[in-house]
C-alpha atoms as one frame of an Amber mdcrd trajectory, in Angstrom:
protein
  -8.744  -3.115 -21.117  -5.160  -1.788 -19.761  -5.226   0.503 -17.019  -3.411
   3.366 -18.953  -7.164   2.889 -21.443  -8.808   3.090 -18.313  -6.663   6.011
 -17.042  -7.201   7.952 -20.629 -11.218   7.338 -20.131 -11.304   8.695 -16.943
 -12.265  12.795 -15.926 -11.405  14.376 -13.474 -14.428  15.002 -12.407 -15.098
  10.732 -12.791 -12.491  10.654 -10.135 -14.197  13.236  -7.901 -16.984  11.198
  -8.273 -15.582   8.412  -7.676 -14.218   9.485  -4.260 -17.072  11.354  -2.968
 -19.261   8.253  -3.802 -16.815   6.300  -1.546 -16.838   8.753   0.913 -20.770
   9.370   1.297 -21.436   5.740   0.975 -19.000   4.668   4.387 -19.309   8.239
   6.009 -23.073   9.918   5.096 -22.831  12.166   7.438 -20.497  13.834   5.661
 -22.875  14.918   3.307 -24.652  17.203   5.442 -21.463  18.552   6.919 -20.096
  19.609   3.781 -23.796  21.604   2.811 -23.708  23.285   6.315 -19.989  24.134
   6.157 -20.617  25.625   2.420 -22.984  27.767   3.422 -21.356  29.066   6.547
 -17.828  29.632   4.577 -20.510  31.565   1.263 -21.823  33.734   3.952 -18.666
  34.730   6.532 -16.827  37.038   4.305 -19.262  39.510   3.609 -20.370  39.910
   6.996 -17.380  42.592   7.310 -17.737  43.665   3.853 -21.348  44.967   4.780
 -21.559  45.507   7.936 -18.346  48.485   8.039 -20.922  50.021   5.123 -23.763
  50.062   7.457 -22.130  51.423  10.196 -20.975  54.420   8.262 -24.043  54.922
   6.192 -25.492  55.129  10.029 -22.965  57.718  11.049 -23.358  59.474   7.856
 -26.763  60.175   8.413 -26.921  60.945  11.770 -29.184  57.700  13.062 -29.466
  57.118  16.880 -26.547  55.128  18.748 -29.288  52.360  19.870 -29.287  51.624
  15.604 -26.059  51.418  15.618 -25.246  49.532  18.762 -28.280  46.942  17.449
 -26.091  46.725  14.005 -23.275  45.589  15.731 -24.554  43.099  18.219 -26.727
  41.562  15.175 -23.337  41.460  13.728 -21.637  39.840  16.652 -24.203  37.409
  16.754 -24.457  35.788  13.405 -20.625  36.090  13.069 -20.202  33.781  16.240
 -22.878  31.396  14.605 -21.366  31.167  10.860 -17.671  31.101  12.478 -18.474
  28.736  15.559 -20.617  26.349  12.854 -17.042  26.286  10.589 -14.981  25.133
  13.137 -17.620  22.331  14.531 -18.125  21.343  10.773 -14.186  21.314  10.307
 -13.403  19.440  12.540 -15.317  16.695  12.275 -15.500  16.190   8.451 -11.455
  15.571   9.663 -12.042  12.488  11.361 -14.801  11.710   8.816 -12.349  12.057
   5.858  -9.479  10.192   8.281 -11.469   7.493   8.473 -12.123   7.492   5.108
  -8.706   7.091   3.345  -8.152   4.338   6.320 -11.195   2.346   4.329  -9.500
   2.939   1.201  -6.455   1.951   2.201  -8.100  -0.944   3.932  -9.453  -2.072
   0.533  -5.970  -1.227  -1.204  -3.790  -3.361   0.897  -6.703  -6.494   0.649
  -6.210  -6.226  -3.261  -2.808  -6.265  -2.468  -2.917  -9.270  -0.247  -5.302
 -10.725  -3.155  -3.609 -10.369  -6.426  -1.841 -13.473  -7.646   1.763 -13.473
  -6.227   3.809 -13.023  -9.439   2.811  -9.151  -9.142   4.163  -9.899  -5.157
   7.676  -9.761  -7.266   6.830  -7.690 -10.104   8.986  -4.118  -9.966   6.235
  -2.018 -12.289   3.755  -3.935  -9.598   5.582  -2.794  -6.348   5.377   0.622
  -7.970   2.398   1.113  -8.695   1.550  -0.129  -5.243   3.844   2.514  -3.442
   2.035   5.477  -5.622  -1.396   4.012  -4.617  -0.313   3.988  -1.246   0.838
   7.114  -1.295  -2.579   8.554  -2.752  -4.064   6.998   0.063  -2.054   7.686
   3.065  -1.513  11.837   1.867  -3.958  14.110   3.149  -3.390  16.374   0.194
  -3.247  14.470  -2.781  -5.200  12.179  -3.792  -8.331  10.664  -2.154  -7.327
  13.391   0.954  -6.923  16.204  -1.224 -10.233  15.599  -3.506 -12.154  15.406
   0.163 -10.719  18.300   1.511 -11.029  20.525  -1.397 -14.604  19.537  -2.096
 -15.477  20.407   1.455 -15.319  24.108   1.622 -15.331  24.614  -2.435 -18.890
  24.816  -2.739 -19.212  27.605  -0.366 -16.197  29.221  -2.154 -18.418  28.995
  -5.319 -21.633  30.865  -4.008 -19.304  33.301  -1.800 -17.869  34.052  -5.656
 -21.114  34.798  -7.448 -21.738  37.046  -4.002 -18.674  38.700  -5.039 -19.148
  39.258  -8.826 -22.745  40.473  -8.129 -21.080  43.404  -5.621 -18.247  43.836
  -8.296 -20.583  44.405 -11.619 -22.593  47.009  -9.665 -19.237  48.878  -9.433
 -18.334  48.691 -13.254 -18.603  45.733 -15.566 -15.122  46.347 -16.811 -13.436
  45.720 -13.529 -15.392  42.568 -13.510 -13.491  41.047 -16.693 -10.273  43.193
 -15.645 -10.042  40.635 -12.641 -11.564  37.598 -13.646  -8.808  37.984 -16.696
  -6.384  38.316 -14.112  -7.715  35.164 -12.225  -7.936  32.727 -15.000  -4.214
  33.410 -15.950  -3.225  32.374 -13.142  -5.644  29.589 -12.863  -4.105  27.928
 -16.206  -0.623  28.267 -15.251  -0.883  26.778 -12.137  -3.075  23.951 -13.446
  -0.365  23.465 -16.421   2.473  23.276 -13.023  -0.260  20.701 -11.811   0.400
  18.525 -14.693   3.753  18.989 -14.741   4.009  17.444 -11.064   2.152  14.546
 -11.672   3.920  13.517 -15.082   7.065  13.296 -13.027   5.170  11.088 -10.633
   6.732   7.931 -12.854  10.439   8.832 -12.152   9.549  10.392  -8.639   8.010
   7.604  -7.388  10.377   4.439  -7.489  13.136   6.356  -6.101  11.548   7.461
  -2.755  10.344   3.561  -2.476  14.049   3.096  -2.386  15.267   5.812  -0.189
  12.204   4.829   2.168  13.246   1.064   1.861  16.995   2.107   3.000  15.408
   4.608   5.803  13.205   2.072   7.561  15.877  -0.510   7.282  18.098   1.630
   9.124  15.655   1.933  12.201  14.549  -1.954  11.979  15.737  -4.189  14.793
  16.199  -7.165  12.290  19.045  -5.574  10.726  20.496  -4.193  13.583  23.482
  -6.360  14.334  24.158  -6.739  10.803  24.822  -3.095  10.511  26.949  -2.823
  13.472  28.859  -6.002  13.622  29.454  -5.202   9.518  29.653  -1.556   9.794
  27.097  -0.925   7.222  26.137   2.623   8.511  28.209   4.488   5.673  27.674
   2.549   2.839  23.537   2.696   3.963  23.986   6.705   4.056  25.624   6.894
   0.961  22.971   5.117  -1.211  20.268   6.829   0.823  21.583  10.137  -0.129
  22.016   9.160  -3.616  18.647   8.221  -4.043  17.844  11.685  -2.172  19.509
  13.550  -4.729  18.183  11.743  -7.249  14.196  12.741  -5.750  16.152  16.216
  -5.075  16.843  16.716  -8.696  13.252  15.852 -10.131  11.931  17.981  -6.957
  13.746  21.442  -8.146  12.121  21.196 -11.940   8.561  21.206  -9.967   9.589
  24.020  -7.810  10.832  25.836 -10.735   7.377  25.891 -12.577   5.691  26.748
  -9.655   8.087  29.698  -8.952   7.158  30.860 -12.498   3.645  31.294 -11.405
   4.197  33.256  -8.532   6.184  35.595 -10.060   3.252  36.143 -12.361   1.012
  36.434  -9.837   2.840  38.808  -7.976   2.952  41.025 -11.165  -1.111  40.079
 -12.011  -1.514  41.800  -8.326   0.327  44.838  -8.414  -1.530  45.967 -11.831
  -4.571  45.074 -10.325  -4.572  46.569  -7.394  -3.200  50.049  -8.666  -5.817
  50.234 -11.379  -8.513  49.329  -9.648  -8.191  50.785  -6.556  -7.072  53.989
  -8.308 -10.548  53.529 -10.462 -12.669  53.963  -6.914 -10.379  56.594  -5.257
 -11.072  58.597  -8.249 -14.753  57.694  -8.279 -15.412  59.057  -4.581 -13.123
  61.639  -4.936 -15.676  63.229  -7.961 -18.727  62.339  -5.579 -20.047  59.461
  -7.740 -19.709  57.334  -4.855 -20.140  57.522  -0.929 -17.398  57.362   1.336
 -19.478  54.269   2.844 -19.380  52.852  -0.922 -15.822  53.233  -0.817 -15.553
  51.351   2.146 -17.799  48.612   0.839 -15.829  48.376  -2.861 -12.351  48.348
  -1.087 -13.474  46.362   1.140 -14.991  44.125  -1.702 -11.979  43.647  -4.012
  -9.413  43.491  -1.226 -11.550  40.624   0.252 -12.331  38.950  -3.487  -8.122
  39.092  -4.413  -7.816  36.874  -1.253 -11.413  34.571  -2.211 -10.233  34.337
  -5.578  -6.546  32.891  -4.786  -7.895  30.547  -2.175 -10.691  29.519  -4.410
  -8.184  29.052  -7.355  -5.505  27.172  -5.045  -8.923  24.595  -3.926 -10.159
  23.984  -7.897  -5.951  23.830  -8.936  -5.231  21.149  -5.548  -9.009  19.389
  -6.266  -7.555  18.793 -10.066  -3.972  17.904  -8.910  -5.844  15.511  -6.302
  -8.047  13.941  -8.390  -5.313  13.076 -10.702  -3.111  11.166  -8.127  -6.738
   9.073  -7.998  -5.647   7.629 -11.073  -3.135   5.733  -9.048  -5.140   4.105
  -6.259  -7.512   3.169  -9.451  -4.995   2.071 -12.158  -3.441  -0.823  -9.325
  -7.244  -2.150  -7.927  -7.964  -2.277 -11.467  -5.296  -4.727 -12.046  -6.419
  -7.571 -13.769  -3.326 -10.128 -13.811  -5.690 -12.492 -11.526  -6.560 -15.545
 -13.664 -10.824 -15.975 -14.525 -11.406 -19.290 -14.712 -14.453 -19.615 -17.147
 -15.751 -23.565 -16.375 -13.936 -24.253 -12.967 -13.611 -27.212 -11.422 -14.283
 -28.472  -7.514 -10.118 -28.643  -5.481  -9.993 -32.617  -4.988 -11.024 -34.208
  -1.658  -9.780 -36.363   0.338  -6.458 -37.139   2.604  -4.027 -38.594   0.039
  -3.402 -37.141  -3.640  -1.197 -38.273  -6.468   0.758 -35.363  -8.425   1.458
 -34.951 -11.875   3.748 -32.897 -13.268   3.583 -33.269 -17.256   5.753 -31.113
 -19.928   6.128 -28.655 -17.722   7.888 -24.917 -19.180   8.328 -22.024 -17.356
  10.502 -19.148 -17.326   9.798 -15.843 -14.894   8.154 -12.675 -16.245  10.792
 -10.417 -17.614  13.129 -13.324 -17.740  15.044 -15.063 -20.740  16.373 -18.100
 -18.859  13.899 -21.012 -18.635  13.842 -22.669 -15.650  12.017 -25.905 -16.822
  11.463 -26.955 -20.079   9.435 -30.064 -21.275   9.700 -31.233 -17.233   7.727
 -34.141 -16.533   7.545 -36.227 -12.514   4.787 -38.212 -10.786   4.483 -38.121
  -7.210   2.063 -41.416  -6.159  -0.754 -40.524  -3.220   1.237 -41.080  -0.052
   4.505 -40.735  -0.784   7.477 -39.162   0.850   9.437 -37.858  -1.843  12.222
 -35.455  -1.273  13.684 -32.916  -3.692  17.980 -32.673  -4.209  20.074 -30.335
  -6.543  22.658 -27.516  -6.430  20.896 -24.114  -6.068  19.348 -22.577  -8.772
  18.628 -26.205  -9.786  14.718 -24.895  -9.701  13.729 -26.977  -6.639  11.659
 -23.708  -5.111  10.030 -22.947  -8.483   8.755 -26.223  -8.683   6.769 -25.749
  -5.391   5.539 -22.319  -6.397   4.197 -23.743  -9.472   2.643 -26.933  -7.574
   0.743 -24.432  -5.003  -0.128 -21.800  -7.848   2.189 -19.164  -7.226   3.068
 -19.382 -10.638   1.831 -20.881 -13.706   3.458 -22.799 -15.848   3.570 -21.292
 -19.341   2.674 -24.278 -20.690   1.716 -27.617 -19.735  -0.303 -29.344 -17.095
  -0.028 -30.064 -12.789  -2.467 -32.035 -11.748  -3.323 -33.166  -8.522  -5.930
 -36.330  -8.385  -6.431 -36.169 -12.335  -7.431 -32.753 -11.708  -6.149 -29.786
 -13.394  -4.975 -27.449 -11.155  -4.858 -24.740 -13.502  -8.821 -24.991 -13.447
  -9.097 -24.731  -9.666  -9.583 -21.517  -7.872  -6.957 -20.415  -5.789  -8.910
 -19.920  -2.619  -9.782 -23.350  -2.669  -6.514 -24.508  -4.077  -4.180 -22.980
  -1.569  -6.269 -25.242   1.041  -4.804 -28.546  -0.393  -1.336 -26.953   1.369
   0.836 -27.268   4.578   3.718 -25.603   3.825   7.442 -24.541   5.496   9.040
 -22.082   3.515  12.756 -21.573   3.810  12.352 -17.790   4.812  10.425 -17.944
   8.046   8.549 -14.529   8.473   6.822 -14.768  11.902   3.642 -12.265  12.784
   3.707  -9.768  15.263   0.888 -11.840  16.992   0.896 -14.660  19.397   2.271
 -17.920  19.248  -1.403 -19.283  19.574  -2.525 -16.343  16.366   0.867 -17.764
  14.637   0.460 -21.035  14.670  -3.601 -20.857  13.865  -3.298 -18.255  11.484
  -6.445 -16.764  12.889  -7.840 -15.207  16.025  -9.872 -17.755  17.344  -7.437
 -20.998  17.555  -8.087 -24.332  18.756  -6.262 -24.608  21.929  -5.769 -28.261
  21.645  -4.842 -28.573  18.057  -2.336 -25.503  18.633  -0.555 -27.718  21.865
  -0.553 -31.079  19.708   1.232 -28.677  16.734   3.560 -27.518  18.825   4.450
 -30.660  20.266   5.389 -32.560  17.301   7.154 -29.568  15.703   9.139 -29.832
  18.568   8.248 -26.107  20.063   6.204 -27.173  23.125   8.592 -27.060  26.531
   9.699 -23.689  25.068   6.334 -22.008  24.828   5.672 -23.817  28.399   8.647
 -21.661  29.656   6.592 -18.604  28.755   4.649 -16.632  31.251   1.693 -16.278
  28.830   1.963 -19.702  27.459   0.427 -19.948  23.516  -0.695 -16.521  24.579
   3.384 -14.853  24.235   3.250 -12.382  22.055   6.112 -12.085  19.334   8.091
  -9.277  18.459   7.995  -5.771  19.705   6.142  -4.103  16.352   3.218  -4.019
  18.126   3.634  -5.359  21.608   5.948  -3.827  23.920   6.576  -7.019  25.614
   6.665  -8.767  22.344   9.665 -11.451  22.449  11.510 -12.893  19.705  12.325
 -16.775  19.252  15.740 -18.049  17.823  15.892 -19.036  14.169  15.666 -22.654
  15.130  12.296 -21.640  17.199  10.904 -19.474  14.382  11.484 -22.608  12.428
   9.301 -24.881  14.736   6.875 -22.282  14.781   6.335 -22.411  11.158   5.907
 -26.231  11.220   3.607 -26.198  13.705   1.934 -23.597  11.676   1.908 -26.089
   8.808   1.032 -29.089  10.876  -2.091 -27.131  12.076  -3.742 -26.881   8.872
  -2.997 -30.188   8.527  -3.599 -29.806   4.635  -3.205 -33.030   2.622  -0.140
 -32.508   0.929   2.948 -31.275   3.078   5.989 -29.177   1.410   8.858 -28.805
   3.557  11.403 -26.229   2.102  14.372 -26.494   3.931  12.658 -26.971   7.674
  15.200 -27.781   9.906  18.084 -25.037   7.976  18.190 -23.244  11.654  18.314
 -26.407  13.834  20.457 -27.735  16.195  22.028 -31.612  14.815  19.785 -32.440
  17.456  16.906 -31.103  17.248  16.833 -31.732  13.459  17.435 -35.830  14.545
  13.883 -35.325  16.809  12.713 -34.073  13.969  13.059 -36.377  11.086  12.410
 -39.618  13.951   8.734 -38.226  14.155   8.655 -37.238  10.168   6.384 -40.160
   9.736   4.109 -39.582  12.513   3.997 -35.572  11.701   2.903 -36.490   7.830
   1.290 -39.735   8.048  -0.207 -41.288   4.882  -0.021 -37.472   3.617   1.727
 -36.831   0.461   4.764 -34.946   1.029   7.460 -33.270  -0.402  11.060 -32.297
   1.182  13.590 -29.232  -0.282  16.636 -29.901   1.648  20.399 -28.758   1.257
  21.224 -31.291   4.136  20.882 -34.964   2.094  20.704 -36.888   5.336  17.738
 -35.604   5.718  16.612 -37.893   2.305  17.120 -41.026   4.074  13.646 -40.260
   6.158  11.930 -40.383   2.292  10.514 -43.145  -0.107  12.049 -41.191  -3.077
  15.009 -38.994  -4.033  14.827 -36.690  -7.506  18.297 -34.972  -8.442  17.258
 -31.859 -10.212  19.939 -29.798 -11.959  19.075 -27.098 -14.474  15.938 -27.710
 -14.070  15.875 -31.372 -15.261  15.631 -34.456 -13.471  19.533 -36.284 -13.449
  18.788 -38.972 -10.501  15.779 -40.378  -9.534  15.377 -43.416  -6.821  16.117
 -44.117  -3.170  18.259 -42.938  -1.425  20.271 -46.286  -1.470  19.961 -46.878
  -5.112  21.539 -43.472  -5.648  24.415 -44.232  -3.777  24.829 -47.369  -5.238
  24.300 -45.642  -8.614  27.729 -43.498  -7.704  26.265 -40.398  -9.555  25.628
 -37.272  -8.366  23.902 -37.329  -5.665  26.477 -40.011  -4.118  28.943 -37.592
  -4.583  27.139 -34.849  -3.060  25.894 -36.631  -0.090  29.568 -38.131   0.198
  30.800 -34.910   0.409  28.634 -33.438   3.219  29.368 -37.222   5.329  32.918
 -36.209   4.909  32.541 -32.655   5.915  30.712 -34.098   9.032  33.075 -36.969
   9.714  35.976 -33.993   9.730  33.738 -32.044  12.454  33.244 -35.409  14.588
  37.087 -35.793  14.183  37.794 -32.108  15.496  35.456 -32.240  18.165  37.078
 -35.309  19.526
């Protein structure tokens, strides 16, 4: 079922439900909050509808001060109770309901971290993402608004019916007169409601780009870029496009909501002059008491004021539980593969791989990058990867680790069909180096382990043969150094070269079976690359690996070359029966010796 057939079969009230469940389930207490604050909001208002009544009444009729004195301390008393409980009750449903969208968005971002990573590049992905993010991390729309709303609109409710029963005493007729009044308004500023959230679909992408160019603007990994390029205007100028873009689709909201005010306003004045002229007149003719006055004045003024607050909670609790359609349509995405019979990830140290009539083009894409693409990689072998870019050399690995899918054929891995092997279990078969090196705010130690609890030992014999050790001995904290300054003020950052060793050491760590090594040594030194390719063996061992690499000396270190251009194997052998061969992967590697040999020649 597609989420927009879930979204049509969904209430409001299912998403109300849906939230409170949440909510009373993780936070219980909340429960009982929301029951003591609804009965403390029902009862506040009329204490100074009343009690002004009373006190006349009292006067009126000439009863002692002592009755009147005990009316107003009774008073004092339970409004210091009913007001003092609100507060308490406020304020901490507010870290109750904090907590709460935290959860959520705890559970968001895990389906996010959990969904296979095509929808990691998918646009109508990423945007559904930012509006379920934004449902979560909003106080007022959303899961926020449908908690906040709920919390005081039960007492709003029974402080209502107080209201109509005071209100039909005075004349029926006044009664429909303003709940007439009140459900016009109600309707037109559910209908503006509606309106807002239909624009959510054009609203939406844009602010993930203006908030893209905003935070890139304040990030320290872009900030020499922008000033050694002098970025800053052309940065500005897109940002405010895309801000008058948001701008635009903003003023059409405003305008339907200005619409309904203006009504309002008018609703109001009528309302007010007939009614209140319809109780001047009454206790004018002696049909009511001057304390009756007091208490029907008193009455309407105070339900004109319940009636818009209780309107703007049931209009905000609709318009909230709306925006729960977002956080629901993206964890309801089902793009993750169900494998009906699967089968066991193969064991052992050394795996063959099969690649057999491989095609496979991108989502949203018209170009195949492989078609009918067939290579076997025997258990053990060091085979390393050539072409031009674009050639499809990085597909091929997200296909072999199950990033992708091919659209049709077969990888497998043993004789075993990868395509019938959970993830979680494939991804283990793994140690790989991509060529963008994203380190964690975290320490070397959490970095290297990928977890909290690291194996001191294995980390230091990691680090070692990725080359990384006498820097991190340099450290005052050791494996303990924490990177970056996200999260630790003291945070440092490593050179490209050492964020490079750190993600090999990362990969030699796992120490999965099969190695991929996209472009690993990119950032090195000339000499710290040669250190690295002298201990290639000892790093991979009788491991099957596979090596991306732009530089083709690099190939030399490997039992097997494969040119790949257009997504089609052109060369395949050693790397000295391609040079003998004189094709194209002799030409390329004769032009990089030559670029080289010009260097040497320079330097000297």
């Amino acid at each position: 079922m597609s989420n927009k057939e879930n979204k049509d079969k969904r209430s409001l009230m299912n998403n109300i439900v849906f939230t409170l469940q949440h909510m009373f389930k993780w936070q219980p207490e909340s429960m009982w909050l929301t029951l003591v604050n609804s009965i403390a909001v029902a009862i506040a208002p009329f204490i100074w509808v009343v009690v002004p009544k009373l006190i006349i009444d009292a006067v009126s009729t000439k009863q002692s001060t002592n009755y009147i004195i005990t009316i107003l301390l009774c008073t004092l008393i339970v409004a210091s109770i009913v007001y003092f409980t609100k507060e308490a009750c406020i304020g901490v449903y507010r870290m109750k309901m904090a907590r709460t969208r935290m959860l959520f968005g705890l559970d968001l971002h895990g389906k996010a971290m959990q969904l296979d990573y095509h929808h990691v590049e998918n646009v109508d992905t990423q945007n559904a993402l930012h509006r379920a993010k934004w449902t979560t991390s909003n106080p007022q729309f959303g899961m926020g608004g449908v908690m906040q709303n709920t919390f005081s609109i039960v007492g709003y409710l029974l402080g209502f019916i107080g209201y109509l029963g005071i209100i039909f005493s005075l004349n029926p007729l006044v009664l429909i007169y303003l709940l007439f009044s009140v459900t016009i308004i109600y309707r037109r500023k559910d209908k503006a409601n509606k309106f807002q959230h239909s624009k959510e679909d054009e609203l939406r992408p844009d602010e993930r780009k203006f908030r893209y160019l905003a935070r890139i603007m304040t990030d320290f990994e872009f900030g020499k870029d922008i000033r050694i390029y002098q970025l800053k205007e052309m940065l500005l100028q897109k940002m405010l496009y895309f801000n008058r873009k948001t701008e635009a689709i903003q003023k059409t909201i405003y305008k339907e909501f200005l619409k309904v005010e203006l009504l309002d306003t008018v609703l109001v004045l009528f309302r007010d002059g007939i009614v209140y002229g319809y109780i001047t007149y009454l206790t004018l003719n002696g049909r009511l008491t001057f304390g009756d006055f007091i208490l029907y004045t008193g009455t309407i003024s105070g339900f004109a004021v319940w009636m818009q607050e209780l309107m703007r909670q049931v209009t905000l609790l609709r318009l909230a539980a709306r925006y729960v359609d977002d956080y629901r349509d993206y964890m309801e995405i089902d793009g993750n593969v169900v494998l009906v019979e699967p089968l066991e990830a193969p064991k052992g140290e050394r795996h063959d791989i099969c690649f057999k009539d491989i095609c496979f083009k991108y989502p949203d894409s018209e170009k195949a990058v492989f078609d009918k693409f067939t290579l076997e990689i025997p258990a053990g072998q060091k085979l390393a990867i050539v072409g031009t870019n674009g050639a499809g050399k990085t597909s091929l690995i997200k296909l072999l680790t199950g990033l992708y899918r091919p659209n049709s054929g077969e990888i497998h891995i043993s004789g075993t069909d990868i395509a019938r092997v959970p993830l979680i279990e494939h991804y283990k078969l793994f140690s790989v180096v991509y060529q963008e090196i994203k380190p964690l705010a975290a320490s070397i130690a959490e970095n290297v382990a990928s977890c909290e609890s690291p194996d001191e030992t294995m980390v230091w014999d990691a680090l070692k043969h990725s080359g990384l050790e006498k820097k991190v001995k340099t450290l005052g904290k050791s494996i303990d150094t924490e990177l970056l300054k996200v999260i630790y003020d003291d945070g440092i950052e490593l050179s490209g070269g050492e964020n490079q060793k750190l993600a090999l050491a990362r990969a030699l760590y796992k120490n999965g079976p099969i190695v991929i090594l996209d472009e690993p040594t990119s950032a090195l030194d000339p000499i710290a690359e040669k250190d690295i390719y002298e201990s290639f063996n000892d790093m991979i061992g009788n491991r099957t690996a596979i090596f991306i690499s732009h530089r083709l000396s690099s190939t030399k270190f490997c039992d097997k070359v494969v040119f790949i251009e257009d997504g089609k194997i052109i060369e395949s052998g050693s790397h000295s029966e391609l040079m003998a061969l004189k094709g194209k992967y002799a030409h390329m590697f004769n032009l990089q010796a030559q670029y080289y040999q010009t260097q040497s020649e320079v330097s000297a």
